[in-house]
N, C-alpha and C positions, 0 to 999 in steps of 0.2 A: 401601873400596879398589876394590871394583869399579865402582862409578860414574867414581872418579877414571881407572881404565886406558880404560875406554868411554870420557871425555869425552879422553882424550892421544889414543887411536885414531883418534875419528872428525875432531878438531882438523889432525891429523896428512893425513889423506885429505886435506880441506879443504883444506889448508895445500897437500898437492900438488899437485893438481888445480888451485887458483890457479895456481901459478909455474909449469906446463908450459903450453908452447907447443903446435899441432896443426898440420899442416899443410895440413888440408883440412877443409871442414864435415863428412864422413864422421869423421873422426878426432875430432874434438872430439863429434860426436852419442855416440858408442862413448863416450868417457872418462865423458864425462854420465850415459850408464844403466849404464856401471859404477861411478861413485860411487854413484849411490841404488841400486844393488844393496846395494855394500857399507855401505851407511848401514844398508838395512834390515834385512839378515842382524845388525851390531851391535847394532840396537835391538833386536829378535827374543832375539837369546843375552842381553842386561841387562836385559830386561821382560816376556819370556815371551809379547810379544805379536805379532799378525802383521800386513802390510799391509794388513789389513781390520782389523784393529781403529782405525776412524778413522769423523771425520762425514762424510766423502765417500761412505764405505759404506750408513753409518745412512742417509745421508738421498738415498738416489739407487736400490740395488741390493739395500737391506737385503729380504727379505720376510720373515723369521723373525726374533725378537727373544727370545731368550732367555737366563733368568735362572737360574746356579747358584747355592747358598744354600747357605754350610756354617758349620755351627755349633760351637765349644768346649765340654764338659763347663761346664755351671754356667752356660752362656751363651745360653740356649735361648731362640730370639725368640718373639713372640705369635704365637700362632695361631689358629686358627676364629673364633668370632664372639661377638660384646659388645655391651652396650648403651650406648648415649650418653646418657649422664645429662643434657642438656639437652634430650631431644627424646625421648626415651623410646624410640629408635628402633634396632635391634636390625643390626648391620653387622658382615660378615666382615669382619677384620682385614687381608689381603692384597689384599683389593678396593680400598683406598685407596691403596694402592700402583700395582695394576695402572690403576685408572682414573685417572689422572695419565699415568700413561705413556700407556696408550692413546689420554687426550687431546690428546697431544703430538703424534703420526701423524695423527689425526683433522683436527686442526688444520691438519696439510698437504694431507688428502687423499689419506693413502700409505697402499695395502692393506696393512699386516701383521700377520700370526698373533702368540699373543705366547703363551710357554709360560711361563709364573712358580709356582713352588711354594705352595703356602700350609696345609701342613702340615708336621709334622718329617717324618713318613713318606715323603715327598717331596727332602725336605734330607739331608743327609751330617753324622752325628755323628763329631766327636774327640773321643779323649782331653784332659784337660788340659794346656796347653802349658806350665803353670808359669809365667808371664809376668807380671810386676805390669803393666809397660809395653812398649810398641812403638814402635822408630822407623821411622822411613820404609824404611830400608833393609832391615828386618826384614819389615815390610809387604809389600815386595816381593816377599824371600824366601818369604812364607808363600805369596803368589797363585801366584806361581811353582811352587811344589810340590804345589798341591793343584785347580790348574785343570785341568777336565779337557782344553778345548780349547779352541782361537783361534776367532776368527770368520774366516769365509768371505764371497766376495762376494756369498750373498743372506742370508746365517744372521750377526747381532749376535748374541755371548756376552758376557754379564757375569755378573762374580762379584762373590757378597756374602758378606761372611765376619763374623762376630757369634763377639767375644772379651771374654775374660773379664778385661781389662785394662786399662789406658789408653793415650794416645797419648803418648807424650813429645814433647812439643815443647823444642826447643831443652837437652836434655838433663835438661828436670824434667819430672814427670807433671804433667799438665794434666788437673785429675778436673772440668772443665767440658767439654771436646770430648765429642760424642755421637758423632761419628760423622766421616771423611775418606776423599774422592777421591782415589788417587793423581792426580797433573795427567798428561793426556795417556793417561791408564789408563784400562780398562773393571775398575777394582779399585775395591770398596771395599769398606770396615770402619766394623762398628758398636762401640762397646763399652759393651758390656751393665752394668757398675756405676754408670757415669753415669745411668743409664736407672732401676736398680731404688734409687737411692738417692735418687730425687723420690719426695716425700709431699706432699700436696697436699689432705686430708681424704678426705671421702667419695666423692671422683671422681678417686681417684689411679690405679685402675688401668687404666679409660677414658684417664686424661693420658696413663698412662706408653704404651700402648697408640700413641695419637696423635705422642706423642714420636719414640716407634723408626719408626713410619711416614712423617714428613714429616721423620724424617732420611734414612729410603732414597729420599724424591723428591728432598730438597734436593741430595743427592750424586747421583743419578743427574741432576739435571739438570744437574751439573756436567760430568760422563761423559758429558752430550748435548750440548755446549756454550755452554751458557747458562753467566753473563750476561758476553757479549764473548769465551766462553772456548771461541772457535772459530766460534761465531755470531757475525756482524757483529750492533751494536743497529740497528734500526730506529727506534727513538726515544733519545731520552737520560733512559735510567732507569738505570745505573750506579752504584751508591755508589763512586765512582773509590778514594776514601781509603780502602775495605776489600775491595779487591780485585775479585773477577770476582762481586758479589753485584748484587743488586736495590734499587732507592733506595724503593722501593714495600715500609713497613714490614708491610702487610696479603698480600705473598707471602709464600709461602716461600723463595723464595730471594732473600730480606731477610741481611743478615751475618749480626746477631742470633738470627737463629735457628736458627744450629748452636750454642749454648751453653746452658744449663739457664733460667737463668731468664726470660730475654724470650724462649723460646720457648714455657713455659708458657703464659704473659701471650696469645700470640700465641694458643695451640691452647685458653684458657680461651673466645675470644670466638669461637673458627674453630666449636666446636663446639655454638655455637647458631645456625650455620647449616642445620647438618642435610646439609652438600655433600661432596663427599669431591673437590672437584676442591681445590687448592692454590694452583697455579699459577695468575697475574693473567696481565693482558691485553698487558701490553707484553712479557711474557717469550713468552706462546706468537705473538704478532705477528712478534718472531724468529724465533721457527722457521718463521711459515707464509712468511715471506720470505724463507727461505737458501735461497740459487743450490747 
């Protein structure tokens, strides 16, 4: 219901600001930035979020990037450090997170500090919300209620929220989603049963590990705007038929691998690299090319 009264609102604006007339460029400048006033004040009261939460921010004004991480009772993501059963080689769990991101700045050449958690001690425990599943609209509500604050013009906030539920898609639970971007949001949501319900032998909890981590790059590269999803492409690497993904099955932000098992497949061979970057050449080629 509230999406629907937002979208009559802002239709509404739209709608009038078309069919008035102005009688001088002064008059029509005014009408102009009081519509995107009140566009934004509406988006702000339905998304909790504020004129800085956008890529013009990130990628021009940002210098701080930081990441809130709140957890459900029974939802508790990986923390400290593990070995990679392919390489014998011993890697803190939020390092692979963070160096993805950091790669992503790097890649432009843009100074910024990046504060990311990588203990609970660091993160915010709830209670159990009781929730088998979540829709989008719920999702909302949840970032909305538990974000401490918007981004600023040099400070990026994002929230990551790790539930003990699934996504509902189109009104069934979908127990293959690991993890969803809201679009146009600095939100997202892991859900943790997807994640502990892969078994994979003796390197399941390295996978599982791997799993939750190159679902927080594939969704925050979504919340960065990659691929097409705010970034113009620099090449044509799009999977068009599965939306704002990567045609490049050896990325992460390949379609496939926001779902259980071709992204096993994916992180079975990623981890005889020994690399913790994710992210291929045509997706961070975007970013070091956005005006």
């Amino acid at each position: 219901m509230r999406n629907r009264i937002y979208t009559l609102l802002l239709l509404t604006i739209l709608f009038t600001n078309h069919c008035e007339s102005s009688s001088s460029d002064n008059d029509s400048l005014t009408k102009t930035f009081t519509l995107l006033y009140l566009q934004r004040q509406l988006l702000n009261a339905t998304t909790g979020i504020s004129e800085f939460d956008n890529l013009s921010t990130y990628y021009s004004t940002m210098k701080k990037l930081e990441v809130q991480v709140i957890y459900e009772e029974g939802a508790e993501p990986y923390t400290g450090s593990f070995t990679n059963p392919a390489t014998a080689t011993t890697k803190t769990v939020w390092g692979i997170f963070e160096d993805n991101i950091k790669e992503i700045f790097n890649n432009r050449g843009q100074s910024v500090s990046f504060t990311i958690p990588s203990s609970t001690s660091s993160m915010t425990s709830l209670s159990s919300q009781n929730k088998t599943n979540w829709t989008n609209s719920e999702l909302l509500d949840f970032a909305k209620t538990y974000r401490k604050s918007a981004s600023t013009s040099d400070t990026g906030r994002f929230f990551v929220a790790f539930l003990n539920g699934y996504f509902n898609e189109n009104g069934s639970s979908n127990q293959n989603v690991i993890g969803v971007n809201l679009t146009g949001t600095p939100y997202l949501f892991i859900f943790k049963p997807v994640i502990t319900s892969i078994s994979v032998g003796v390197a399941t909890t390295a996978t599982r590990v791997y799993v939750e981590q190159s679902t927080l790059v594939h969704e925050m590269g979504h919340a960065l705007g990659l691929v097409n999803n705010g970034v113009p492409l620099s090449s044509a690497h799009q999977d068009t038929s599965n939306g704002k993904h990567c045609s490049n099955s050896t990325c992460v932000m390949y379609y496939a691998n926001t779902g259980t098992s071709a992204l096993v497949t994916f992180l079975q061979t990623y981890l005889q690299t020994g690399s913790n970057i994710m992210l291929k050449s045509d997706c961070l080629t975007d970013i070091k090319n956005y005006k």
